[in-house]
C-alpha positions in Angstrom: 187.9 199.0 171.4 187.2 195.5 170.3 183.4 193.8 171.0 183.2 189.8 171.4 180.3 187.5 170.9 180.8 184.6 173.1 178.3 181.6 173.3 179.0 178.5 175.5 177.9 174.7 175.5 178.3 173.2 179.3 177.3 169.8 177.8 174.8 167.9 179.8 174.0 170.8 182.4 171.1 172.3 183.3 169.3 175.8 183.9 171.4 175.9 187.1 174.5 175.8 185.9 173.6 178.0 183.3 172.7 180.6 185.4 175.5 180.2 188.0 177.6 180.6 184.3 176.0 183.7 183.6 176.7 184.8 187.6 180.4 183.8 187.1 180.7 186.1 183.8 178.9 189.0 184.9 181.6 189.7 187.5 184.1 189.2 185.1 182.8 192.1 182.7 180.5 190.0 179.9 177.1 190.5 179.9 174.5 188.1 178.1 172.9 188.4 175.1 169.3 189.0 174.4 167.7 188.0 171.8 165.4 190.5 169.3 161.5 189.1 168.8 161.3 187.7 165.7 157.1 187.3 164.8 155.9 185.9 168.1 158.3 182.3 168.4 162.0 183.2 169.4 165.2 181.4 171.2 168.8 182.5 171.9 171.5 179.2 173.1 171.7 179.9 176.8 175.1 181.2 177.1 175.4 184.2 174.6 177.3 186.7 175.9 179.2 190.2 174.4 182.3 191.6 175.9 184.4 194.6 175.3 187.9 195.0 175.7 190.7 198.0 174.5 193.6 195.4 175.8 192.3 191.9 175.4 192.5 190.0 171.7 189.6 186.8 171.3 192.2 184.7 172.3 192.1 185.8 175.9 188.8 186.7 175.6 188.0 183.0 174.5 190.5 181.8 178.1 188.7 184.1 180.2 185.4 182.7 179.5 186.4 179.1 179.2 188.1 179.1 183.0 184.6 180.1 184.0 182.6 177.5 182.2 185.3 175.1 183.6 184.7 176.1 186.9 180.7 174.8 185.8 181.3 172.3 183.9 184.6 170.5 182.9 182.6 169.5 179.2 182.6 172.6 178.1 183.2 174.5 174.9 183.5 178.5 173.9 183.2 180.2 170.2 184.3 183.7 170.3 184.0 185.5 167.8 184.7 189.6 166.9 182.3 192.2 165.8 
């Protein structure tokens, strides 16, 4: 089984669209990202996401996630990379 780190830039969008992101993504089998405390000051990008797949290489993974950011915002950009 392969993991995936997947983080995503809308461009100029806002909390909303990250979270209807996040919604969109869920159902589609990524989860999001949280980030460990470092001291007491901490901050993960808004879009980080893992996903796991025994089929899919990162270059679906990478479609998959950018038809739903797409469907947010049409400025938007994926990195995926593997674990």
């Amino acid at each position: 089984m392969a993991d995936f780190n997947v983080m995503i830039n809308l461009g100029k969008a806002d909390l909303d669209d990250y979270l209807l992101l996040a919604k969109t993504l869920r159902k589609s089998g990524f989860s999001e990202t949280k980030a460990a405390q470092v001291a007491a000051d901490y901050r993960l990008l808004p879009a980080s996401f893992r996903y796991s797949s025994t089929t899919e290489d990162m270059t679906a993974v990478r479609e998959k996630a950018l038809k739903s950011a797409k469907n947010v915002s049409s400025a938007a950009m994926v990195l995926v990379s593997e674990c």
